[in-house]
C-alpha positions as CSV (number, residue, x, y, z in Angstrom):
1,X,-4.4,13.2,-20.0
2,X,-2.0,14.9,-22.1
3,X,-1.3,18.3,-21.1
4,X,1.9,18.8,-23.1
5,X,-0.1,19.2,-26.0
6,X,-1.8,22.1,-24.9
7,X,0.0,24.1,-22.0
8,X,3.5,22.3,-23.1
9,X,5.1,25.9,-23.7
10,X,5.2,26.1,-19.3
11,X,7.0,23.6,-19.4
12,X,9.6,24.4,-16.3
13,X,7.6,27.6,-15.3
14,X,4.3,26.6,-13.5
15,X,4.2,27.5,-10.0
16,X,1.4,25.8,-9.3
17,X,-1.1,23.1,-10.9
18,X,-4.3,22.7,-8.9
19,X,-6.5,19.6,-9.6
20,X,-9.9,18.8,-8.0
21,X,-11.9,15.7,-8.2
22,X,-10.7,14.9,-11.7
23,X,-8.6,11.8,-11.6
24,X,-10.7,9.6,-9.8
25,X,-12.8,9.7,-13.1
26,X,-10.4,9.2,-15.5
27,X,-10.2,5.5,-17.3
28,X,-8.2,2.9,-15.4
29,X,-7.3,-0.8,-15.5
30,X,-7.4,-3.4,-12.8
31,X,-4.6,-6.2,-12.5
32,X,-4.6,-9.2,-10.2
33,X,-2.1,-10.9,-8.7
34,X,-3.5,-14.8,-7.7
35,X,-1.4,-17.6,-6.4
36,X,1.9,-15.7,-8.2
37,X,0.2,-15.2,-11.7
38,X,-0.9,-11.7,-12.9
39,X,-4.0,-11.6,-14.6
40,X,-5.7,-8.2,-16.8
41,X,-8.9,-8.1,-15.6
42,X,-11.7,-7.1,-18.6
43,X,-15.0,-6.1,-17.8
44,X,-18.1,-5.2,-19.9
45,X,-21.0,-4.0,-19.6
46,X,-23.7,-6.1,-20.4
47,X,-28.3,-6.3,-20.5
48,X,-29.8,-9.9,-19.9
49,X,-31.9,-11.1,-22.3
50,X,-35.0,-11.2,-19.9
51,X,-34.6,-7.7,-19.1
52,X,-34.0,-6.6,-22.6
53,X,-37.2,-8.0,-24.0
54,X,-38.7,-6.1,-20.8
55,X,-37.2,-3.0,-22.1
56,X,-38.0,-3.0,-25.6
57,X,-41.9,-4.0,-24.4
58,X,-42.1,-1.1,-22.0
59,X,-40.8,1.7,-24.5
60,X,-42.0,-0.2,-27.7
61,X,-38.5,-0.5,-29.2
62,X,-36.6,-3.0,-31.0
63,X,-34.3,-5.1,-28.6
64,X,-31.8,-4.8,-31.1
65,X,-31.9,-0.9,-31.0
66,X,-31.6,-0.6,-27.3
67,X,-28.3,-0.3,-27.1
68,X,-27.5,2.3,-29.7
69,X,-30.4,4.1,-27.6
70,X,-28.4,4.4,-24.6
71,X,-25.3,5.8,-26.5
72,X,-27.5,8.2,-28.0
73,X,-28.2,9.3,-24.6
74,X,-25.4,9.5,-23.0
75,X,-23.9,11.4,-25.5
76,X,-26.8,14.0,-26.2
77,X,-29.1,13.6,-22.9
78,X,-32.9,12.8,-22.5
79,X,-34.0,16.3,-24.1
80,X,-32.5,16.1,-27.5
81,X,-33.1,12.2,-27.7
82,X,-36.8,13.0,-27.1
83,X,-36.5,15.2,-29.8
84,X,-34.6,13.3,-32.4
85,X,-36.9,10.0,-31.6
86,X,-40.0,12.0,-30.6
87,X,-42.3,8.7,-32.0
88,X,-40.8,6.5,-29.1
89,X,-39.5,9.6,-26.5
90,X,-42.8,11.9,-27.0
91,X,-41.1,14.1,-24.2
92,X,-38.3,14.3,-21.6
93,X,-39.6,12.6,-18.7
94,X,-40.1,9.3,-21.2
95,X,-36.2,9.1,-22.4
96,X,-35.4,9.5,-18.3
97,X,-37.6,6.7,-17.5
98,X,-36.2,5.0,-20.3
99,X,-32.3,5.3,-19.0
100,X,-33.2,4.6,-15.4
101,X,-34.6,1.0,-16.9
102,X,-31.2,0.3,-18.5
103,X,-29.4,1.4,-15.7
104,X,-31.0,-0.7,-13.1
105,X,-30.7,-3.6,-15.6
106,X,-27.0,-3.2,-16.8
107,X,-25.0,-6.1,-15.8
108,X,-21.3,-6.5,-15.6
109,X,-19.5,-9.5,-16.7
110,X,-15.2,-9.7,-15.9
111,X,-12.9,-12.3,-16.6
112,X,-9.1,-12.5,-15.4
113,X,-6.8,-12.4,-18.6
114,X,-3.0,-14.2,-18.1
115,X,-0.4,-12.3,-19.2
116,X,2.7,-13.3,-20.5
117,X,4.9,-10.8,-18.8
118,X,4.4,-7.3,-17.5
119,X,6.5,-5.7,-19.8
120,X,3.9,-6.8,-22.5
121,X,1.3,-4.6,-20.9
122,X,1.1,-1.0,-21.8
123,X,-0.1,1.0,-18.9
124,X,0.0,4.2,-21.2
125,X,1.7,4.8,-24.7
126,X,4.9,5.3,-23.0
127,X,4.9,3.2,-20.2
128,X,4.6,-0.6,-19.7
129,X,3.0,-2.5,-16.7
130,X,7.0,-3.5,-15.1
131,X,6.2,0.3,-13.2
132,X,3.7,-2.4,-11.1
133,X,6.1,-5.0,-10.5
134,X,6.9,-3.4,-7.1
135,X,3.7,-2.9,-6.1
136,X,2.0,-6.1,-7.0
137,X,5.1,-8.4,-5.8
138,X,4.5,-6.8,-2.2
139,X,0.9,-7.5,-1.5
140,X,0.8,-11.7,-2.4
141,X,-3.0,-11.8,-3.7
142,X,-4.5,-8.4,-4.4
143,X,-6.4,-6.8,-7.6
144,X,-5.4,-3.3,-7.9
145,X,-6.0,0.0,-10.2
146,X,-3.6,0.6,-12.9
147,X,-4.9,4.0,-12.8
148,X,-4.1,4.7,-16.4
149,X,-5.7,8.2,-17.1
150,X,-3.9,9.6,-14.1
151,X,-0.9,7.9,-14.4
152,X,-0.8,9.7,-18.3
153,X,-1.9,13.0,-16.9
154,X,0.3,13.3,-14.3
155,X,3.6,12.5,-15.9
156,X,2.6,15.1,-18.4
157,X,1.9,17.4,-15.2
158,X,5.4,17.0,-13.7
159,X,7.7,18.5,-16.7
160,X,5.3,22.1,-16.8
161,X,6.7,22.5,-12.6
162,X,9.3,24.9,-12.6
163,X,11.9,23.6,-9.5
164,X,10.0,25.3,-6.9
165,X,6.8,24.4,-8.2
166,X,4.3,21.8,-6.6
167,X,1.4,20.2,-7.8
168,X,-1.9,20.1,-4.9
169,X,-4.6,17.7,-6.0
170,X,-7.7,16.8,-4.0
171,X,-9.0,13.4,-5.1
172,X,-10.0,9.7,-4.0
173,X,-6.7,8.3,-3.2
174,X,-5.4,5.0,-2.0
175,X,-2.2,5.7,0.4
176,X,-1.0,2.2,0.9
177,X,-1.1,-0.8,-1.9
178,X,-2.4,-2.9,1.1
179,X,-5.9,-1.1,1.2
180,X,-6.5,-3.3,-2.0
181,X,-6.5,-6.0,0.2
182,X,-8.9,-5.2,3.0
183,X,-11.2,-2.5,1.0
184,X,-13.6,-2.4,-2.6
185,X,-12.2,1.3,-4.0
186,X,-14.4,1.1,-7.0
187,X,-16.0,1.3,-9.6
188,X,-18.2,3.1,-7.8
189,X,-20.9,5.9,-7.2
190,X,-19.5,8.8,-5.5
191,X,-21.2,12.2,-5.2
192,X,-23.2,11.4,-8.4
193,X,-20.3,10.3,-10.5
194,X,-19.1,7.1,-11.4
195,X,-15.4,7.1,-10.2
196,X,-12.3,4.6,-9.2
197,X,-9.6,5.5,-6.1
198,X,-6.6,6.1,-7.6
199,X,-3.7,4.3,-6.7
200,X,-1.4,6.5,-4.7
201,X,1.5,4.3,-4.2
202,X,1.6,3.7,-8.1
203,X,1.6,8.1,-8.5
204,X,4.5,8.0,-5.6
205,X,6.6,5.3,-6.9
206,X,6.4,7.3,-11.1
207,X,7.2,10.6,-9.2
208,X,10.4,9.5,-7.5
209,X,11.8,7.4,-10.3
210,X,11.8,11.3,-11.7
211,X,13.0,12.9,-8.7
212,X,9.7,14.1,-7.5
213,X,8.3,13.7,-4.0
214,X,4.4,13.3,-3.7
215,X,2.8,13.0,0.3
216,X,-0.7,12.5,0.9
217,X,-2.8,14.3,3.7
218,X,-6.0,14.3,4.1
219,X,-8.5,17.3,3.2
220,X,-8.4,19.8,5.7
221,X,-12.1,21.4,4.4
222,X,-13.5,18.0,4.4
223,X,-12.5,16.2,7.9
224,X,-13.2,12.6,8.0
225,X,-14.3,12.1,4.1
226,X,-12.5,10.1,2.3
227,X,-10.8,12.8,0.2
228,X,-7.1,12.9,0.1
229,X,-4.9,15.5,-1.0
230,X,-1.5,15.2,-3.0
231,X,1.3,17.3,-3.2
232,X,3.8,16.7,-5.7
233,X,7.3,18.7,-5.8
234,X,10.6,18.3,-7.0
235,X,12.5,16.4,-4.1
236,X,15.1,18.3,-2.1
């Protein structure tokens, strides 16, 4: 998400940047629009209590410690945490079983957050949420992705293309802000990743408010998937 910092010194010389399936899993927002109010929509994660006692029964651990269990294993995977905890993880298989219980019991909870003004919203460090007011004023009642990651990555993209440069992505893209009405575009599970669509119009409307043109077509190796690709360049 911040390319400047390490490949900054093309900045104006790269012919070509070439991205594949790597936005759609970057970390993004969601904002709602309903009856005229904007909301900030927060999620978290969460276990219920029933299934937590179940948990810590099954694998003979603390309830308490369940949770710094599964951030231990997401961050080091089943082998090493059957090796660090080999007492309660005697061997690989056991720290699999173990995740596979707190996946099929994680929860998520959401509530819809009022905010005072878009211009109180940072959609990255440089950038406030009034980049949305466009997009959300359009569609009446809609929930869409902020698409924060990308949004960072790409406008650190577009300053390394030199004037006949382009950038091709193939991703999950959204190509109008009405699909939000009619269509779920994550979080999901796609391909064995968890992953959001990324909000085209939002990439298009950043790019040409910097004198870049982005189309989307879809992905000539992949007929009929849902895979879109962009091409960014610096308009005519």
């Amino acid at each position: 998400t911040r390319l400047s910092g390490s490949v900054g010194f093309l900045s104006g010389k790269t012919f070509l940047v070439y991205i594949s399936n790597v936005y759609d899993n970057l970390p993004s927002d969601e904002m709602a629009v309903i009856l005229g109010r904007i909301y900030l929509v927060q999620v978290r994660s969460f276990i219920g209590g029933a299934a937590a006692d179940e948990i810590a029964a099954t694998f003979g651990v603390p309830r308490a410690e369940i949770a710094s269990l599964v951030s231990r294993l997401l961050r080091i995977g089943p082998e090493l945490l059957s090796e660090s905890v080999p007492g309660t993880f005697p061997d690989t298989e056991r720290a699999v079983l173990f995740w596979q219980s707190a996946w099929a019991a994680l929860r998520q909870a959401e509530r819809y957050v009022p905010l005072q003004g878009l211009d109180t919203y940072q959609v990255t460090p440089s950038l406030t949420g009034e980049i949305l007011r466009p997009l959300l004023a359009a569609e009446g009642d809609v929930r869409m992705h902020v698409s924060n990651g990308t949004l960072s990555s790409f406008a650190d993209t577009l300053p390394l293309l030199h004037p006949y440069g382009r950038v091709v992505c193939h991703d999950l893209f959204t190509t109008d802000s009405g699909q939000y009405r009619t269509g779920f575009y994550g979080p999901g599970k796609y391909d064995g990743s968890t992953v959001n669509w990324v909000n085209g119009p939002l990439l298009q409307l950043f790019a040409s408010r910097r004198g870049f043109d982005v189309s989307f077509a879809p992905f000539k190796e992949r007929p009929g998937a849902n895979i879109k690709t962009l091409t960014a360049q610096v308009r005519d």
